[in-house]
VOZAPA-419844 format. One record per residue (C-alpha): residue number from 1; residue in one letter; chain; x, y, z. Coordinates in pm, 1 decimal. Layout:
BEGIN
+-----+---+---+----------+----------+----------+
:   k : r : c :     east :    north :       up :
+-----+---+---+----------+----------+----------+
: NUM : A : A :        X :        Y :        Z :
...
+-----+---+---+----------+----------+----------+
// end
This chain:
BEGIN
+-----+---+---+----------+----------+----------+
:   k : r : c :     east :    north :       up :
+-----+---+---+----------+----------+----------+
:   1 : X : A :   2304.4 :  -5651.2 :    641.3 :
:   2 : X : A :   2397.3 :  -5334.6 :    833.8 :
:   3 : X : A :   2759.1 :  -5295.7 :    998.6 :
:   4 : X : A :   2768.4 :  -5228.9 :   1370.4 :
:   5 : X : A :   3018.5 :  -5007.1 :   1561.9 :
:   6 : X : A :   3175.2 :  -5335.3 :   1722.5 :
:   7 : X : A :   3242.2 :  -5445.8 :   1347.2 :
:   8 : X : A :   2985.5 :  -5691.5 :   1379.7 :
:   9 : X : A :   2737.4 :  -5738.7 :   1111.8 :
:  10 : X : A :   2339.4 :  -5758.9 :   1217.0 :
:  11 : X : A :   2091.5 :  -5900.2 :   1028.9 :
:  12 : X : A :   1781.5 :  -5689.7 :    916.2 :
:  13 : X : A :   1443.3 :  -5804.4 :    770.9 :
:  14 : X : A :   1484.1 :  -5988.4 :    427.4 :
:  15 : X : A :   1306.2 :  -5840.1 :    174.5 :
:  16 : X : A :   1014.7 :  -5928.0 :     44.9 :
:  17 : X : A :    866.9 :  -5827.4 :   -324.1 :
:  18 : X : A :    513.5 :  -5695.8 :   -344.9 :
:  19 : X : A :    300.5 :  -5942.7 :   -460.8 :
:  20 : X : A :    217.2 :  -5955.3 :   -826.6 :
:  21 : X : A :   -111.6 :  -5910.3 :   -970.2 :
:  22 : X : A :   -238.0 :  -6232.6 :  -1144.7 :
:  23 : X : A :   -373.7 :  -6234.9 :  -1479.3 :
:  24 : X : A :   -738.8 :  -6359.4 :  -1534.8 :
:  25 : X : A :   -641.4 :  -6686.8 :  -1654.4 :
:  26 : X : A :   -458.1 :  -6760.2 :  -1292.5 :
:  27 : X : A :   -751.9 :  -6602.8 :  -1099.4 :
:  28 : X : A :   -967.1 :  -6895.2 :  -1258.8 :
:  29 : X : A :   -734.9 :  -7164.8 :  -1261.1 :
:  30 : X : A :   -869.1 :  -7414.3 :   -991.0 :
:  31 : X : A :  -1232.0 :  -7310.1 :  -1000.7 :
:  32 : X : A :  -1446.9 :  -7562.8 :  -1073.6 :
:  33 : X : A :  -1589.0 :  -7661.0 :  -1433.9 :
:  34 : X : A :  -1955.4 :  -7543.9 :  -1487.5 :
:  35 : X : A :  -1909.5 :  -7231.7 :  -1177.5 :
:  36 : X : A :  -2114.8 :  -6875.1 :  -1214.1 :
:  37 : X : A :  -1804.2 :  -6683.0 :  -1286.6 :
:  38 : X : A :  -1813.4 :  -6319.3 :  -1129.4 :
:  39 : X : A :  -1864.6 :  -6037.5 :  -1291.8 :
:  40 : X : A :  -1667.8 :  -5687.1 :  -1197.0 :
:  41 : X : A :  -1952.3 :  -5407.3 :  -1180.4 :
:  42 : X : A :  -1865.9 :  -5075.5 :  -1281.3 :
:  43 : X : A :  -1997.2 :  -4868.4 :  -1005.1 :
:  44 : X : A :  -2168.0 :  -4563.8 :  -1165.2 :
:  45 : X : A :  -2046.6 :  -4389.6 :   -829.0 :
:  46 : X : A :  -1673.7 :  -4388.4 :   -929.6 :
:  47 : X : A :  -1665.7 :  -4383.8 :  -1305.7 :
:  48 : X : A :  -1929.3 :  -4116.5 :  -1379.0 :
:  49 : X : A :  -1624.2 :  -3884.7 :  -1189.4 :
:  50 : X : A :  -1357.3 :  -3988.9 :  -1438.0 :
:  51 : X : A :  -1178.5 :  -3717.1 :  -1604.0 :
:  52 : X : A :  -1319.3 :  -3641.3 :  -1964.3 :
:  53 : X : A :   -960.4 :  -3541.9 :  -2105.8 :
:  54 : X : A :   -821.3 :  -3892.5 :  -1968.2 :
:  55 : X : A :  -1111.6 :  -4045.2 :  -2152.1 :
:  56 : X : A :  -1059.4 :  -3872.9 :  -2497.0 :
:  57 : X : A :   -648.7 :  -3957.6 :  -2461.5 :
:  58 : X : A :   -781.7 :  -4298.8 :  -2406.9 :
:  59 : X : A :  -1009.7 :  -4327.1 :  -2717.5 :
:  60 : X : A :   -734.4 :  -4138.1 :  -2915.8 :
:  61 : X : A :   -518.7 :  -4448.0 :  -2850.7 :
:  62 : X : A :   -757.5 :  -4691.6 :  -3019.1 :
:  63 : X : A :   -770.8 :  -4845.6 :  -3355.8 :
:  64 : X : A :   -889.0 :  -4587.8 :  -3616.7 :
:  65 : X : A :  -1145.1 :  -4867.2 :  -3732.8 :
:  66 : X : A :  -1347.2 :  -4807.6 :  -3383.6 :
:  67 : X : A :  -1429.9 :  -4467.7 :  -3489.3 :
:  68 : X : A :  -1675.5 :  -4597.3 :  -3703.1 :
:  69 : X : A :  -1905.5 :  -4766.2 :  -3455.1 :
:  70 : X : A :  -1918.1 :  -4449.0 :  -3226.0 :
:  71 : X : A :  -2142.7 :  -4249.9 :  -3390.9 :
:  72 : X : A :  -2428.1 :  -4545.1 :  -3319.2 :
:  73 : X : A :  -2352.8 :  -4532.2 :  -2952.6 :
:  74 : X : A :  -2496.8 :  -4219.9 :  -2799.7 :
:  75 : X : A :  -2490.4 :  -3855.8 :  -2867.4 :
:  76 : X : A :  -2225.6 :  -3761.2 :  -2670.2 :
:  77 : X : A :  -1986.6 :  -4018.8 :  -2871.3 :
:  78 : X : A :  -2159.3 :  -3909.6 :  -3205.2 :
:  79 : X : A :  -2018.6 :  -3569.7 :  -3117.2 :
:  80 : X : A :  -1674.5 :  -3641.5 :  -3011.0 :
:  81 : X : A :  -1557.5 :  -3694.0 :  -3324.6 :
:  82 : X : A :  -1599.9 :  -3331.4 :  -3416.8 :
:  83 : X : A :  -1471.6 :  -3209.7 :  -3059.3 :
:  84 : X : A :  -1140.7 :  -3015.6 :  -3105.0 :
:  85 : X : A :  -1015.1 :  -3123.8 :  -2796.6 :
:  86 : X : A :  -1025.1 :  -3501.6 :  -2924.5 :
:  87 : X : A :   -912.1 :  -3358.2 :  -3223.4 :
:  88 : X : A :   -587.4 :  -3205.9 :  -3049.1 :
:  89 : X : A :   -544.5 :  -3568.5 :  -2854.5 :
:  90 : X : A :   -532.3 :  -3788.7 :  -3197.3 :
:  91 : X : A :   -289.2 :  -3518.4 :  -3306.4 :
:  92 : X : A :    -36.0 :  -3626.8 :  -3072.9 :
:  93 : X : A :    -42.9 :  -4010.5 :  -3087.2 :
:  94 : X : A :    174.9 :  -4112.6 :  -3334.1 :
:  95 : X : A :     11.6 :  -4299.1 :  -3599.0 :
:  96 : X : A :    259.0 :  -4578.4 :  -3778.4 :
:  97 : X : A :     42.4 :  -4623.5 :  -4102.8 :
:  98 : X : A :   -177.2 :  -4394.5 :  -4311.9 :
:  99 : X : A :   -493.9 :  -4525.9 :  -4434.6 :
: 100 : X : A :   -530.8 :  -4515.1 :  -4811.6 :
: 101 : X : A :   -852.9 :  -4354.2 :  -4990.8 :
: 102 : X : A :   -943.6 :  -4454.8 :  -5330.7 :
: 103 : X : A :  -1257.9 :  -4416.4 :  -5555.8 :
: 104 : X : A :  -1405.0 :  -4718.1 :  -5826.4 :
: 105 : X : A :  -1363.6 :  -4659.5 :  -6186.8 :
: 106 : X : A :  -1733.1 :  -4752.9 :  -6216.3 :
: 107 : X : A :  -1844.3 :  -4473.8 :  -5973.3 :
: 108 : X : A :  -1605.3 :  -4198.4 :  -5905.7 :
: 109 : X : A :  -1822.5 :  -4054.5 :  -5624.6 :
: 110 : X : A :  -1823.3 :  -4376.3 :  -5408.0 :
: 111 : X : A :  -1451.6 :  -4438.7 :  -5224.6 :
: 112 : X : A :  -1310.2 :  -4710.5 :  -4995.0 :
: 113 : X : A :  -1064.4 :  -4679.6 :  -4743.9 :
: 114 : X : A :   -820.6 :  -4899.7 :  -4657.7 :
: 115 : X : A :   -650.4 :  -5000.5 :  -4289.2 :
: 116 : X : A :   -306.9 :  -5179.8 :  -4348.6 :
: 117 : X : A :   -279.5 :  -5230.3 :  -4018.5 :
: 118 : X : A :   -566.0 :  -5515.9 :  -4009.0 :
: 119 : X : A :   -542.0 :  -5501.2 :  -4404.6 :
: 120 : X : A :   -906.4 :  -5479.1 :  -4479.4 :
: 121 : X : A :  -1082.4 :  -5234.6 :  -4676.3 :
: 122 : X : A :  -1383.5 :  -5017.3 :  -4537.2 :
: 123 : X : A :  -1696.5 :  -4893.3 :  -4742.3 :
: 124 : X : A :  -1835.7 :  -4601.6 :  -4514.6 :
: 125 : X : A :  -2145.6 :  -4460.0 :  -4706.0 :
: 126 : X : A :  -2032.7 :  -4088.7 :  -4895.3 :
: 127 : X : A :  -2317.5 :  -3857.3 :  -4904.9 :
: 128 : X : A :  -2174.2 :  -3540.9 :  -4897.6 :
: 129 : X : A :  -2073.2 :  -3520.6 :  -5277.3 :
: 130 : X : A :  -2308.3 :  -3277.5 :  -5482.8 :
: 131 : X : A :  -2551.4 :  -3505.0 :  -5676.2 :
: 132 : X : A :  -2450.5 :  -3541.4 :  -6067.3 :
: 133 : X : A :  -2089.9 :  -3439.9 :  -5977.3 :
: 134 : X : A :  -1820.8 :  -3589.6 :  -6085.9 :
: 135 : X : A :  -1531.2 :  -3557.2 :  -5826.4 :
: 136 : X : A :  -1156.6 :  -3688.3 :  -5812.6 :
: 137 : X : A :   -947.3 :  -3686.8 :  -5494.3 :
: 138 : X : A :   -607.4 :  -3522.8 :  -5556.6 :
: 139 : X : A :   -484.5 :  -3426.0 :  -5196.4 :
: 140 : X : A :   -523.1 :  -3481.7 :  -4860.5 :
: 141 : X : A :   -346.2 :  -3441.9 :  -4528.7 :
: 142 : X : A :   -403.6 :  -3464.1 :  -4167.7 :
: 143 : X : A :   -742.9 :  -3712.8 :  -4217.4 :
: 144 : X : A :   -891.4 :  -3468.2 :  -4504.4 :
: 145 : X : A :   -962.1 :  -3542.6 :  -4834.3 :
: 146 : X : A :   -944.1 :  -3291.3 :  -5143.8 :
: 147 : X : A :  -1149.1 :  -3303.1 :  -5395.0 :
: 148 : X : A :  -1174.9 :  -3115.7 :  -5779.0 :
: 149 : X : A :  -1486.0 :  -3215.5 :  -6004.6 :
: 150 : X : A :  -1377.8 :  -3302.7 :  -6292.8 :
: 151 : X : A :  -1441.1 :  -2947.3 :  -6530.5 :
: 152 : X : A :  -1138.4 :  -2820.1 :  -6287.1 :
: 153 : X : A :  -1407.7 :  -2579.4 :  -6126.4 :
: 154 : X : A :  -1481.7 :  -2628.6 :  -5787.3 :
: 155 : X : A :  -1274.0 :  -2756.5 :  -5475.2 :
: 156 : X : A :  -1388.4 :  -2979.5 :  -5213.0 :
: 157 : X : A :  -1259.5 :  -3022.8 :  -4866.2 :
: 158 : X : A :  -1432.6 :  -3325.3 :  -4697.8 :
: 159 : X : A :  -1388.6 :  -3597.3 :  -4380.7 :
: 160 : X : A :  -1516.8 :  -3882.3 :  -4474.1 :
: 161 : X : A :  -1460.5 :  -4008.7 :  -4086.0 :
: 162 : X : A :  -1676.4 :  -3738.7 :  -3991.3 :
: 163 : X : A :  -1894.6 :  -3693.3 :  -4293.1 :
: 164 : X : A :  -1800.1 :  -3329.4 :  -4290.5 :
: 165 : X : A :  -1804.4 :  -3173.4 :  -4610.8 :
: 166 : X : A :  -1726.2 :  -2790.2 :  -4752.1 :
: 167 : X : A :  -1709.1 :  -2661.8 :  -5052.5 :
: 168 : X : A :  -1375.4 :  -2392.6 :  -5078.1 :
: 169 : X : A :  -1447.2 :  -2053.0 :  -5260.8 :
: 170 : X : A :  -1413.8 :  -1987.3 :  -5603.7 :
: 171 : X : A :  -1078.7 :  -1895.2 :  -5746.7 :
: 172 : X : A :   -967.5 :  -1618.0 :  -5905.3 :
: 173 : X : A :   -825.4 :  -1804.6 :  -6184.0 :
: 174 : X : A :   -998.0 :  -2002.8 :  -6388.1 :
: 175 : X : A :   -800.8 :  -2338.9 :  -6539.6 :
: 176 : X : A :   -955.3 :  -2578.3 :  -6715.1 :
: 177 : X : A :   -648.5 :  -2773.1 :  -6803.5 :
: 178 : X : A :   -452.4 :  -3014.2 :  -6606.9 :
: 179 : X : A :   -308.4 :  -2913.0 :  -6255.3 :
: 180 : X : A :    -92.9 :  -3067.7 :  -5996.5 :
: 181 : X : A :   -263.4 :  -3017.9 :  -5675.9 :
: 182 : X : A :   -120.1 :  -3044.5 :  -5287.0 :
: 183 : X : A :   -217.1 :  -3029.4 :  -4954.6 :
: 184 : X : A :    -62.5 :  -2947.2 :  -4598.7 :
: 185 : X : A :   -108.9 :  -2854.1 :  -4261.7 :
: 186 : X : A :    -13.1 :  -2551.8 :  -4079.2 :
: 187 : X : A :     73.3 :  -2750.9 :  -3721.5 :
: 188 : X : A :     26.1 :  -3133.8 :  -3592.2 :
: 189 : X : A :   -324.9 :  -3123.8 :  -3648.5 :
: 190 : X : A :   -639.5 :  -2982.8 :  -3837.5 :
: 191 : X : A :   -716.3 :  -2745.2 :  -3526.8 :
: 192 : X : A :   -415.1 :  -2494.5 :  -3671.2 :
: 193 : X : A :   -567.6 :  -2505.3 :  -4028.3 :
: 194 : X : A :   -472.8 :  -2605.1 :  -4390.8 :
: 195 : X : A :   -311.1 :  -2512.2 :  -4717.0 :
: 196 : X : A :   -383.3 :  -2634.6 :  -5063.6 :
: 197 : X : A :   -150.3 :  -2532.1 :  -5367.7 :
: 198 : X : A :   -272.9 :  -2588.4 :  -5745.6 :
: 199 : X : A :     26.5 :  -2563.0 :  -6021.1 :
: 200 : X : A :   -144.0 :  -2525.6 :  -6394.8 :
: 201 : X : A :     41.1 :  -2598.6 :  -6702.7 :
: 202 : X : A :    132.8 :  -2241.7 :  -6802.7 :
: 203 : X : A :    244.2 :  -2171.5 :  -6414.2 :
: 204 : X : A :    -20.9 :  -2002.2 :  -6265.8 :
: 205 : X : A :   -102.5 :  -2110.7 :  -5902.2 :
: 206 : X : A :   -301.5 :  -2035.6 :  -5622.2 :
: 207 : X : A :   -269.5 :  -2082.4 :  -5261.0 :
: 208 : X : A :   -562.5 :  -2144.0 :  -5046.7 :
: 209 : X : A :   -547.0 :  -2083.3 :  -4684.9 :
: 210 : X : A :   -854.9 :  -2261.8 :  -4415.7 :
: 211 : X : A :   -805.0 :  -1955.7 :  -4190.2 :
: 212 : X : A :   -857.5 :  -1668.3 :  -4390.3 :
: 213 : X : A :  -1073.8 :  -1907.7 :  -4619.3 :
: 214 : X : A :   -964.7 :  -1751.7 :  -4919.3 :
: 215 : X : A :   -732.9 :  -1810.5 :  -5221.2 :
: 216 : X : A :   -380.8 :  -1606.3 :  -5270.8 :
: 217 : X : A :    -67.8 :  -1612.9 :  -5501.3 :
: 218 : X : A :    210.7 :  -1500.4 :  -5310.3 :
: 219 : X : A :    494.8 :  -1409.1 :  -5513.8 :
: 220 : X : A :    572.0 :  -1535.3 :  -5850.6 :
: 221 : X : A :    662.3 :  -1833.1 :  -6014.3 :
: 222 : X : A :   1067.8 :  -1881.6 :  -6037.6 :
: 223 : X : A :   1223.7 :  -1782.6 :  -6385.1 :
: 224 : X : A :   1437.3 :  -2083.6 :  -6356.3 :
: 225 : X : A :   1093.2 :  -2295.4 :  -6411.2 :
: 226 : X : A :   1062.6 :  -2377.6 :  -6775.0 :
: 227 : X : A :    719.2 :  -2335.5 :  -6886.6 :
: 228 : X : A :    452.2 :  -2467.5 :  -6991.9 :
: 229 : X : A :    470.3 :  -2766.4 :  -6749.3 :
: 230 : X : A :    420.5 :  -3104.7 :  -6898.0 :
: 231 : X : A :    104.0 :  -3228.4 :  -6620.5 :
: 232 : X : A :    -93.3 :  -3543.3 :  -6606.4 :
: 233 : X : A :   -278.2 :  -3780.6 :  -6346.7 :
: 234 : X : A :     43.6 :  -3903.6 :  -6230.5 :
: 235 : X : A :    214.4 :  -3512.2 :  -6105.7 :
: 236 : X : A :     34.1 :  -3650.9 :  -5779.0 :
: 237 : X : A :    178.4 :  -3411.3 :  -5467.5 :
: 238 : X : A :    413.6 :  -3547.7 :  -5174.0 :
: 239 : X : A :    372.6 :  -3297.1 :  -4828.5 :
: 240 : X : A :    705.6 :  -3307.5 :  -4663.0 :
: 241 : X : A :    803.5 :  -3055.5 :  -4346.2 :
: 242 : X : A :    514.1 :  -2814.7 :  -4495.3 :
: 243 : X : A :    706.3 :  -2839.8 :  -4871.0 :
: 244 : X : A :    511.7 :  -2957.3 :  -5193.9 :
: 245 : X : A :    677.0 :  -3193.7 :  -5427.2 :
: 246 : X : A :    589.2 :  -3293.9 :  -5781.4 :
: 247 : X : A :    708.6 :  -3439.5 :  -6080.9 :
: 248 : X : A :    613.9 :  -3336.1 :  -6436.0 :
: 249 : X : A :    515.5 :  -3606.6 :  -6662.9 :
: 250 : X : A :    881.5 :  -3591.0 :  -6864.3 :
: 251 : X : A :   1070.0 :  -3559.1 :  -6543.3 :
+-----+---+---+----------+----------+----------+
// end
């Protein structure tokens, strides 16, 4: 109602919503048992235009498990998975629960992951182990999976998503006893790099950086750390805000 200069009121169009868009269920209510149903066509003339950004944010927004079936599809979604752009999108959807990666006692070189979103366990095939290795995981972050073979020799960086593999250059320092080992990344996403930190018994350590691709020891170990450390299987390695955590095995 809009006021008049007389005082008098005057009544103006009534409003009327726009009308809502009906869900697929009401567009076929009514229709006739046993009917051809229509089928929306995709016309090759509009989509082949749509923006290849909007389509990676959109495939960045869908269940990990999907991933899997991609490669099968063509080669442009075989490659996407390695695209750093898509990369960079997956990087900023917030993911609410990890997957979990695990090997068999039987076979340490075959793993399973596991989704506890749909709880169900996935057996993607691992090839990119070294034949007549013997490798445990002991770190990972941002998707990536590190691995040490079991003489505490070699380092392994690997995705099993992607199948990537790489073997990390030799240290400097040779340890053949037990070590805590942890990994982190140096942004939001594997784009800006990684670091992975081992801690041996007697305190030596090594940092390994994914940009220089080299190992380091910057600075020294604390004299407030009483050494040797006691280590086992379970001084497993928490990443929080870019800061290792371990416990000794008499904490």
């Amino acid at each position: 109602m809009a006021a008049g200069k007389s005082g008098s009121c005057k009544m103006l169009e009534s409003f009327m919503p726009p009308p809502s868009k009906k869900s697929r269920k009401e567009r076929n209510r009514g229709k006739l048992p046993g009917s051809t149903p229509t089928h929306e066509v995709m016309e090759q003339v509009i989509w082949k235009e749509f923006p290849e950004d909007l389509f990676e944010a959109v495939i960045a927004r869908l269940p990990v498990a999907t991933y899997f079936r991609f490669r099968s599809v063509c080669r442009k979604w075989n490659s996407l998975l390695d695209s750093q752009s898509f990369s960079q999108h997956c990087a900023e959807v917030p993911q609410a629960n990890p997957w979990f990666y695990t090997i068999t006692h039987e076979n340490m070189n075959v793993g399973a992951m596991y989704d506890p979103s749909f709880r169900k366990w996935h057996h993607p095939t691992i090839t990119f182990l070294p034949a007549k290795m013997i490798a445990l995981p002991v770190a990972s972050a941002g998707g990536l999976v590190c691995f040490l073979d079991i003489g505490h020799r070699n380092f392994y960086v690997c995705n099993p998503l992607t199948q990537s593999f790489k073997e990390l250059p030799a240290r400097s320092v040779k340890v053949w006893s037990r070590v805590a080992v942890g990994m982190t990344l140096n942004g939001y996403s594997t784009g800006r790099g990684y670091k992975i930190l081992w801690v041996g018994c007697d305190g030596e350590y090594e940092v390994y950086d994914s940009v220089k691709n080299s190992w380091s020891r910057p600075g020294s170990m604390p004299p407030n750390i009483k050494l040797p450390l006691s280590l086992n299987f379970r001084s497993q390695t928490v990443s929080i805000d870019s800061t290792l955590y371990f416990m000794r095995s008499d904490p």
